[in-house]
C-alpha positions as CSV (number, residue, x, y, z in Angstrom):
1,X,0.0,0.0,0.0
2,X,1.0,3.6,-0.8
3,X,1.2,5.4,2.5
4,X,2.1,8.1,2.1
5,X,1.3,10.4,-1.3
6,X,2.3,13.7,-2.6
7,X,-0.4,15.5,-4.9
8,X,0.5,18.7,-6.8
9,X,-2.4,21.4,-7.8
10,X,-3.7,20.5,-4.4
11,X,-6.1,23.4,-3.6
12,X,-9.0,22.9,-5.7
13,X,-10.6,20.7,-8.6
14,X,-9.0,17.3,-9.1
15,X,-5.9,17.7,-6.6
16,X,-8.4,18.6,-3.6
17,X,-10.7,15.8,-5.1
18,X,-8.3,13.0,-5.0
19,X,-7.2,14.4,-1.4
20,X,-10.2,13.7,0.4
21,X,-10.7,10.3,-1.1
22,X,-7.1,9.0,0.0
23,X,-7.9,10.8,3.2
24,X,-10.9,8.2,3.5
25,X,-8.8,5.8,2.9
26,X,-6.1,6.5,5.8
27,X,-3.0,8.0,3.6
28,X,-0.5,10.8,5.1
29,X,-0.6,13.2,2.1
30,X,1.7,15.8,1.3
31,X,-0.6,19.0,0.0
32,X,1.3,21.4,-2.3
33,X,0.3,24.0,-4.6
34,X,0.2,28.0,-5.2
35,X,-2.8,28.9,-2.4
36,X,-1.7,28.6,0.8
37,X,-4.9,29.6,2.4
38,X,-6.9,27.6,0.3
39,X,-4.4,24.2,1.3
40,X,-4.9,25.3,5.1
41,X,-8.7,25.0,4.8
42,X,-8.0,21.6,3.1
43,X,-6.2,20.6,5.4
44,X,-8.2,21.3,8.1
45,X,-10.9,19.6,6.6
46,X,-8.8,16.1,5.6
47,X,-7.9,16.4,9.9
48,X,-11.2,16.7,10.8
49,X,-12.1,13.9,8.2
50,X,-9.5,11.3,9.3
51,X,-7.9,12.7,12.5
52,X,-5.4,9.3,12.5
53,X,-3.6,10.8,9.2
54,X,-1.0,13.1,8.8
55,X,-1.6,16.6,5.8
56,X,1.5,18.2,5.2
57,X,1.0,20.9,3.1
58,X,3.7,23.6,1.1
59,X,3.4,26.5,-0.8
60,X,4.4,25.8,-4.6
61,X,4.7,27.6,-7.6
62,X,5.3,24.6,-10.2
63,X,6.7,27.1,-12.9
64,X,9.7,27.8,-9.8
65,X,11.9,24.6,-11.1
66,X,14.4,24.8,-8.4
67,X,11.1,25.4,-6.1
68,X,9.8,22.2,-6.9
69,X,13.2,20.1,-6.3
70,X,13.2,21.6,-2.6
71,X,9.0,21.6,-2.1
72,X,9.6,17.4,-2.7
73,X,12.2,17.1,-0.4
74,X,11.1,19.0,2.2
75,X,7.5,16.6,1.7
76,X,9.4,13.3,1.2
77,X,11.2,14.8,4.7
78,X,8.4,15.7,6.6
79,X,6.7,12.2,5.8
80,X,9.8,10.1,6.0
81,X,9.9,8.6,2.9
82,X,7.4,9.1,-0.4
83,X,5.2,6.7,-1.5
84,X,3.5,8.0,-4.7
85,X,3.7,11.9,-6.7
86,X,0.7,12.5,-8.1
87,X,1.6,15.1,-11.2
88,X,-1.8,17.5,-11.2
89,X,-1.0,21.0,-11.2
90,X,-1.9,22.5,-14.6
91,X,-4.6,24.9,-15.9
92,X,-7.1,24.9,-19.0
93,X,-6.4,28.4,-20.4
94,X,-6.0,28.3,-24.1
95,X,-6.8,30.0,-27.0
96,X,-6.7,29.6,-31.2
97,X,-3.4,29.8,-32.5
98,X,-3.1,33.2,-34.4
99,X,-5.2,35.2,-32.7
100,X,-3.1,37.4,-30.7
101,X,-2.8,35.3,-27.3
102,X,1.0,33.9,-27.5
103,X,1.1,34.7,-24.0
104,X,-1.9,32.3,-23.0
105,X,-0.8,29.9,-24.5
106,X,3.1,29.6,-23.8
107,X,1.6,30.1,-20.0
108,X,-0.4,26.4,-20.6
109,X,2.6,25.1,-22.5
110,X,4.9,26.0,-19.7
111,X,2.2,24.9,-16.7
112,X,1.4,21.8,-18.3
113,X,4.6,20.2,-19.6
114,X,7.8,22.1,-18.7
115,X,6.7,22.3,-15.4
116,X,5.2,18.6,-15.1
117,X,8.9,17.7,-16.5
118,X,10.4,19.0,-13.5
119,X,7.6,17.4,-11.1
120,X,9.1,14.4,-12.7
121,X,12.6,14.8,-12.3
122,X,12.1,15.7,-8.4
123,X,10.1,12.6,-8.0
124,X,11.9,10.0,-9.7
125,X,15.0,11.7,-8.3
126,X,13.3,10.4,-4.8
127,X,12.2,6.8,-6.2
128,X,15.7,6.1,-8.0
129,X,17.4,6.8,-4.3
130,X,14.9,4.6,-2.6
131,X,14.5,2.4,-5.7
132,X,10.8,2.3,-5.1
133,X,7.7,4.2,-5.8
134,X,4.7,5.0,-7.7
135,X,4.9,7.9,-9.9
136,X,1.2,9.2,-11.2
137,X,0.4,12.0,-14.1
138,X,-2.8,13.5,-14.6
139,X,-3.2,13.6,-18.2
140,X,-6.2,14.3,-20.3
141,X,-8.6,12.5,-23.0
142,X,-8.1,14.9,-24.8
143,X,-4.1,14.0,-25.0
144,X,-5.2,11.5,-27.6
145,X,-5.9,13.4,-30.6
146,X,-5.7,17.5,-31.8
147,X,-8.5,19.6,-31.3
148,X,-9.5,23.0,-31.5
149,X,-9.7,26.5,-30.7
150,X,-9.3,26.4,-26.9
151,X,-8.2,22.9,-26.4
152,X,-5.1,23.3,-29.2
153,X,-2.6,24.0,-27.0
154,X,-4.2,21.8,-23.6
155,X,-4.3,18.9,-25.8
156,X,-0.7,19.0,-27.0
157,X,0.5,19.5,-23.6
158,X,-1.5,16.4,-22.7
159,X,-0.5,14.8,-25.3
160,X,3.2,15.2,-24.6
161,X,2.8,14.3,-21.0
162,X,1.2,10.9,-22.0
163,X,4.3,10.6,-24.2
164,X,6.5,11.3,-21.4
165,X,4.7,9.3,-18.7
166,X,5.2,6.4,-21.3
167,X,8.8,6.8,-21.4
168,X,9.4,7.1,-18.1
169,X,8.1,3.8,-17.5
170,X,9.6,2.1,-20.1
171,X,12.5,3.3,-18.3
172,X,11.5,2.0,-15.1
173,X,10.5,-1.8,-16.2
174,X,11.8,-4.7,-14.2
175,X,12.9,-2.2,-11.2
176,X,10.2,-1.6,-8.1
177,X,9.1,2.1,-9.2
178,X,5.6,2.2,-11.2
179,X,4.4,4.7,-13.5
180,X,0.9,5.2,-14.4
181,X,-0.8,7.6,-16.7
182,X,-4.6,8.7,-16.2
183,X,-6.6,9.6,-19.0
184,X,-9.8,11.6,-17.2
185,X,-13.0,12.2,-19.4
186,X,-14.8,15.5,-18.7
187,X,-14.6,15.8,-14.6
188,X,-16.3,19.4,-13.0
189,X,-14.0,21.4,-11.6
190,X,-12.8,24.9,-11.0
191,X,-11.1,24.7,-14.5
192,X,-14.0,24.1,-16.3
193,X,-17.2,25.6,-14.2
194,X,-18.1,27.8,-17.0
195,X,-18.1,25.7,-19.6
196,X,-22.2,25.0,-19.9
197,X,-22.2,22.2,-22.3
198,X,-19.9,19.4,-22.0
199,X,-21.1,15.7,-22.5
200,X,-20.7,12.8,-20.0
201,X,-19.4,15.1,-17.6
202,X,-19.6,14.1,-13.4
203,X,-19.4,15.7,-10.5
204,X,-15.6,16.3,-8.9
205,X,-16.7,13.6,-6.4
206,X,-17.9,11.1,-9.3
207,X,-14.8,11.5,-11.3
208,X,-12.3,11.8,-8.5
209,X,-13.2,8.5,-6.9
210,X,-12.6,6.9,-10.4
211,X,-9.5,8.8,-10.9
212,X,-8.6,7.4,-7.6
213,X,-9.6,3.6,-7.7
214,X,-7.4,4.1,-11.7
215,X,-4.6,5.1,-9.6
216,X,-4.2,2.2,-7.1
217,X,-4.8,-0.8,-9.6
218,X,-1.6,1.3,-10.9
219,X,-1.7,0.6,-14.4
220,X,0.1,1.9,-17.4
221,X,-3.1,3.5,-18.7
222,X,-6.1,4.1,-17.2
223,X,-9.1,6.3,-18.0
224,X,-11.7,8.0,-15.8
225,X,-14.1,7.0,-15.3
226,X,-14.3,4.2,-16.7
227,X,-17.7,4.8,-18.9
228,X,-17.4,5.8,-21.6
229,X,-13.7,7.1,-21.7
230,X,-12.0,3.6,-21.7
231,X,-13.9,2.4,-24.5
232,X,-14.4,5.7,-26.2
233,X,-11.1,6.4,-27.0
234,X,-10.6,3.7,-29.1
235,X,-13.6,6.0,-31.0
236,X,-12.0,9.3,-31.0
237,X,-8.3,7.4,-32.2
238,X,-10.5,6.2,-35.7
239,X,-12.7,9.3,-35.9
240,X,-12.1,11.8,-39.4
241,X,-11.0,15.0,-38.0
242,X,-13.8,16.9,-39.5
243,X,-16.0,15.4,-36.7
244,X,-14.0,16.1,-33.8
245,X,-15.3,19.7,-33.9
246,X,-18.6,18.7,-32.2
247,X,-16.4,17.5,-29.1
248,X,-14.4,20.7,-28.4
């Protein structure tokens, strides 16, 4: 069992999510992302939830490289060794390429994958010294093919994170570290509240729990939920292009 677990982008959406359900489950969690006042209330509430636990939480700005190298240690200190890194933070701004918003859009690039690349470095840094652990991204669905407008640039990042994930545990085969890369469907959260029509889209709760249960059969792949995303992307792999419009 994976005692003790480190989740990035910690202070709302998935990240808080996936928190309270390994809280439920009795896991000391390392809490770390940009709002500090947002991860005190969180974990105040994990405490009050499962008082038997331990919620270490830390500031972090993910785009601060060197940050993130001293935020992990200081986390795989506090808890005495690191379990699992769950790779969350990221955001969902975006916009179509050539309209004038460059600086949207290098902002996701950099959130999304430079800075996931150094999440990944501090973590396996930890796991290669210990020779054991579980390392976790939090990809998309959308990493699977291109879409549009909006979702240009968030896909690609996705898509290069799945790609990297991938790698990483090709790397790792026949040694005790694990690395799994979850696919989630459309999930509510704070980076997509406004978004008004989306289909097959759950509550945080619903999708989080999946996202969860994905994470501990630690697979290579998993999506979530489970219906329709693991056999619908077999769908949107086939699909022509000129239909993907209707899903972004």
């Amino acid at each position: 069992m994976r005692q003790n677990i480190l989740i990035t982008g910690a202070s709302s959406g998935l990240g808080r999510g996936m928190a309270i359900e390994f809280a439920k489950k009795g896991r000391n969690l390392a809490l770390c992302a940009r709002r500090f006042d947002k991860l005190e209330e969180l974990q105040k509430s994990l405490l009050n939830l499962n008082p038997s636990i331990q919620v270490v939480i830390r500031q972090l700005d993910v785009n601060d490289h060197s940050q993130v190298f001293d935020v992990f240690n200081e986390c795989n200190e506090a808890l005495s060794g690191i379990d699992r890194v769950i790779i969350n933070a990221g955001i969902g701004k975006g916009v179509t390429i050539g309209t004038g918003s460059f600086r949207i859009n290098k902002q996701t690039a950099q959130t999304n994958f430079i800075a996931a690349l150094a999440q990944a470095e501090a973590a396996m840094e930890i796991f290669r010294e210990q020779n054991a652990g579980h390392l976790v991204t939090i990809s998309s669905f959308s990493a699977l093919r291109g879409f549009r407008r909006a979702l240009t640039v968030y896909a690609a990042t996705k898509s290069a994170l799945t790609s990297m994930t991938e790698g990483i545990r090709i790397d790792c085969l026949d040694t005790p570290i694990n690395v799994t890369c979850v696919h989630p469907g459309f999930i509510r959260s704070e980076m997509n509240e406004k978004v008004k029509k989306v289909p097959f889209i759950v509550d945080t709760e619903t999708g989080c729990r999946a996202i969860v249960k994905g994470i501990e059969a630690e697979k290579a792949t998993c999506y979530a939920p489970n219906w329709p995303w693991a056999w619908g992307h077999w769908l949107v792999r086939i699909v022509p292009a000129k239909y993907l419009k209707y899903i972004s």
